[in-house]
C-alpha positions in Angstrom: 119.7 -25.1 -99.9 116.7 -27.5 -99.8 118.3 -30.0 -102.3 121.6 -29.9 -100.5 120.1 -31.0 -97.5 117.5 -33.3 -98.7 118.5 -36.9 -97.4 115.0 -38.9 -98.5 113.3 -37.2 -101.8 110.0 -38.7 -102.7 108.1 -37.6 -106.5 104.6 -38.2 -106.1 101.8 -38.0 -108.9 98.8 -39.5 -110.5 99.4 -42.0 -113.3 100.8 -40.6 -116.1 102.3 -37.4 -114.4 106.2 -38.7 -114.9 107.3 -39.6 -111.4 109.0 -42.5 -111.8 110.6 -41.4 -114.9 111.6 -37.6 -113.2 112.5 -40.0 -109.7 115.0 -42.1 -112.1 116.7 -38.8 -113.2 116.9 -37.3 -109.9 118.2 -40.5 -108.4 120.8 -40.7 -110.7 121.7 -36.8 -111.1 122.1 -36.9 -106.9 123.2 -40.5 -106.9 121.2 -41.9 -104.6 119.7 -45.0 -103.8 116.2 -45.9 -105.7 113.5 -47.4 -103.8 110.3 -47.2 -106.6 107.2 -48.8 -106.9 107.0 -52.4 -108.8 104.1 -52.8 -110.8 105.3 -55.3 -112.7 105.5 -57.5 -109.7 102.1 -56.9 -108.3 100.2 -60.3 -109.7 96.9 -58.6 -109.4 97.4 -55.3 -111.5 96.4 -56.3 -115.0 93.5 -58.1 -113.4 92.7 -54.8 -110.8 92.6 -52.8 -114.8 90.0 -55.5 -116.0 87.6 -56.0 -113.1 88.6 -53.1 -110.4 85.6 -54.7 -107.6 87.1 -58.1 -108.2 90.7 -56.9 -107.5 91.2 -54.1 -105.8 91.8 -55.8 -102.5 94.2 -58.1 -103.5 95.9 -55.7 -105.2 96.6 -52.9 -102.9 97.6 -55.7 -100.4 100.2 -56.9 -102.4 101.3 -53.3 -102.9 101.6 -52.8 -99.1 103.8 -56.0 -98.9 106.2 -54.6 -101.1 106.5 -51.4 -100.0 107.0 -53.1 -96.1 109.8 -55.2 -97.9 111.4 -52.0 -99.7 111.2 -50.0 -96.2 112.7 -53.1 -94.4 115.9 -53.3 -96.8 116.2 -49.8 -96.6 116.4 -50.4 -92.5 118.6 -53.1 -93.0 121.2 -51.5 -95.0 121.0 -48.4 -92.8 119.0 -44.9 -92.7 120.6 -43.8 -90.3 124.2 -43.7 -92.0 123.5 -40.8 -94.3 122.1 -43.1 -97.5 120.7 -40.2 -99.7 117.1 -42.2 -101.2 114.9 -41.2 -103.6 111.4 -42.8 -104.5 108.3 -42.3 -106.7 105.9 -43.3 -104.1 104.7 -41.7 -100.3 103.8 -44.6 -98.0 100.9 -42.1 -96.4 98.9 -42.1 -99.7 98.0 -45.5 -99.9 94.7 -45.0 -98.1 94.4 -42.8 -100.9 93.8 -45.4 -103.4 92.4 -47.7 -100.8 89.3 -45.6 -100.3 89.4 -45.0 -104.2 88.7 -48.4 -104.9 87.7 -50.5 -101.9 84.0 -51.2 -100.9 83.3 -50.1 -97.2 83.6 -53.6 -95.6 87.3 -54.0 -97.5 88.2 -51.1 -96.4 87.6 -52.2 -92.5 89.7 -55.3 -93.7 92.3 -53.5 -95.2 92.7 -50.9 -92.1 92.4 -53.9 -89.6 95.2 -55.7 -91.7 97.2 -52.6 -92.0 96.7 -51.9 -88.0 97.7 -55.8 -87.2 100.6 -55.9 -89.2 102.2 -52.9 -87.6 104.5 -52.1 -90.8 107.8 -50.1 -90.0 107.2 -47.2 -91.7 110.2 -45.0 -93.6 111.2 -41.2 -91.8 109.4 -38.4 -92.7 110.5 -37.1 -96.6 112.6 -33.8 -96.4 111.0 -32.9 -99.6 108.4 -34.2 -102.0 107.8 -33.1 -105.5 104.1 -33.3 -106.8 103.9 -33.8 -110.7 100.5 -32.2 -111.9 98.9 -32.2 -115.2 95.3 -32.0 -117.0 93.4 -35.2 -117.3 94.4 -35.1 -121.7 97.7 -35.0 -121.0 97.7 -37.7 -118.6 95.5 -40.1 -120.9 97.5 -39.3 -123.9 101.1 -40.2 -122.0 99.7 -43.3 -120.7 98.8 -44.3 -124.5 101.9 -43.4 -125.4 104.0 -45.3 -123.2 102.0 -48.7 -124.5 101.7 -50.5 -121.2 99.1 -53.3 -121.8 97.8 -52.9 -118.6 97.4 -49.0 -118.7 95.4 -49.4 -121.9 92.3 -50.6 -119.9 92.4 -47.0 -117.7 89.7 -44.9 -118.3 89.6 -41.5 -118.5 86.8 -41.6 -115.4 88.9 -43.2 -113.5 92.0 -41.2 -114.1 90.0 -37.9 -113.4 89.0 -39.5 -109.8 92.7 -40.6 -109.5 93.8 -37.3 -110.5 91.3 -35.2 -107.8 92.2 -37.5 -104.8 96.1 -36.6 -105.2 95.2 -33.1 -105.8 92.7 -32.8 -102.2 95.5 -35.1 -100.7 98.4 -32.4 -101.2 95.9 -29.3 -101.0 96.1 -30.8 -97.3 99.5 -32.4 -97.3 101.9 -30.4 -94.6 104.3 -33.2 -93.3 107.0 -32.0 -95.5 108.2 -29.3 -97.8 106.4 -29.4 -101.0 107.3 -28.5 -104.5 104.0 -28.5 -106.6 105.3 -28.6 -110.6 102.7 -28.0 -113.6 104.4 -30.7 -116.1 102.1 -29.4 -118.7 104.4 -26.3 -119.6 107.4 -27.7 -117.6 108.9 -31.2 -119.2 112.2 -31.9 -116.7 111.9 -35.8 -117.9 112.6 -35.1 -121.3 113.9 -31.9 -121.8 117.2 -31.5 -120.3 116.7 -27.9 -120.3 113.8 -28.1 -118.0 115.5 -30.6 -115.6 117.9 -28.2 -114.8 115.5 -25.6 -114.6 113.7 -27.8 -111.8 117.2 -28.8 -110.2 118.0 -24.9 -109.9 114.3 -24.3 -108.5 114.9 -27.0 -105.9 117.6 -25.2 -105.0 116.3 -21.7 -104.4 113.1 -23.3 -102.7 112.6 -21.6 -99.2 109.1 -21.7 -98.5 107.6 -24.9 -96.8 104.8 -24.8 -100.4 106.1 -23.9 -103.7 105.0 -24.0 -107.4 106.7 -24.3 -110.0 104.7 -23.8 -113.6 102.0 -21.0 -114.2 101.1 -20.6 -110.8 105.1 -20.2 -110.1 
């Protein structure tokens, strides 16, 4: 079974699509050890949401420290001894974001930063689990969660956001991958459905699945 064997889960979707609420419940239904993005500790993110030329470098840098500091723990306190981890982030995305927001010459700075600085990077997921959902529902989940921050995200940008994670997994073939339409499927709030997706995960033998309307 594709769950049973999964060691290193990662839930991956655009703002608003529920990862890090559907990672939380996975990590704690399998047990296993959290490693999830910090916005709250990224200095630069409530300024990125107020002037996104003025901030965008700083602010994926400081993202790409923390992940390197989550990633060396993780080394640190052992991969290789059979640590089950699940995370609401894929390391090979961030160039995603990167050329979503940097100007040319920061994106030569960034990559020749990056490149320098060598970072360890974590194994290969043995399954990800891509959240989609329209451009509404995203907006209107993001008002509703109230984040001060969030509130300055427009809908533009989202829908940019939103196509750039749906061309990166059109392409995406490093690991099995379990597409779920969260717009008819609600396994964050709905016990029903997490159980539902937790059985799906379960019977998934194809390397690309979906789960939703186009299951």
């Amino acid at each position: 079974m594709m769950l049973d064997k999964a060691r290193y889960i990662v839930v991956e979707g655009p703002i608003g699509a529920g990862k890090t609420s559907l990672a939380g419940r996975l990590a704690e239904h399998l047990q296993a050890t959290r490693m999830f993005e910090q916005p709250q500790n990224n200095p630069f993110l409530n300024h990125f949401y107020q002037s996104p030329e003025r901030w965008a470098l700083p602010t994926q840098l400081a993202f790409l420290f923390q992940r390197i500091d989550q990633i060396v723990q993780l080394e640190r306190e052992g991969w290789a001894e059979g640590k089950r981890v699940v995370s609401d982030f894929l390391f090979e995305r961030d160039p995603l974001f990167a050329r979503l927001n940097l100007s040319k010459d920061e994106i030569v700075l960034y990559e020749r930063i990056h490149a320098a600085m060598k970072p360890p990077l974590p194994p290969q997921p043995d399954l990800v689990i891509y959240l989609q959902a329209p451009i509404e529902t995203l907006i209107e989940r993001i008002r509703k969660r109230g984040i001060d921050a969030e509130r300055r995200i427009t809908e533009a940008y989202l829908d940019r956001v939103a196509k750039r994670y749906a061309n990166f997994f059109f392409q995406y073939e490093a690991a099995p991958l379990l597409v779920v339409d969260t717009e008819v499927l609600n396994p964050i709030d709905s016990d029903d459905d997490f159980q539902l997706l937790i059985t799906r995960l379960g019977e998934m033998r194809g390397f690309r699945e979906f789960f939703g309307y186009a299951a």
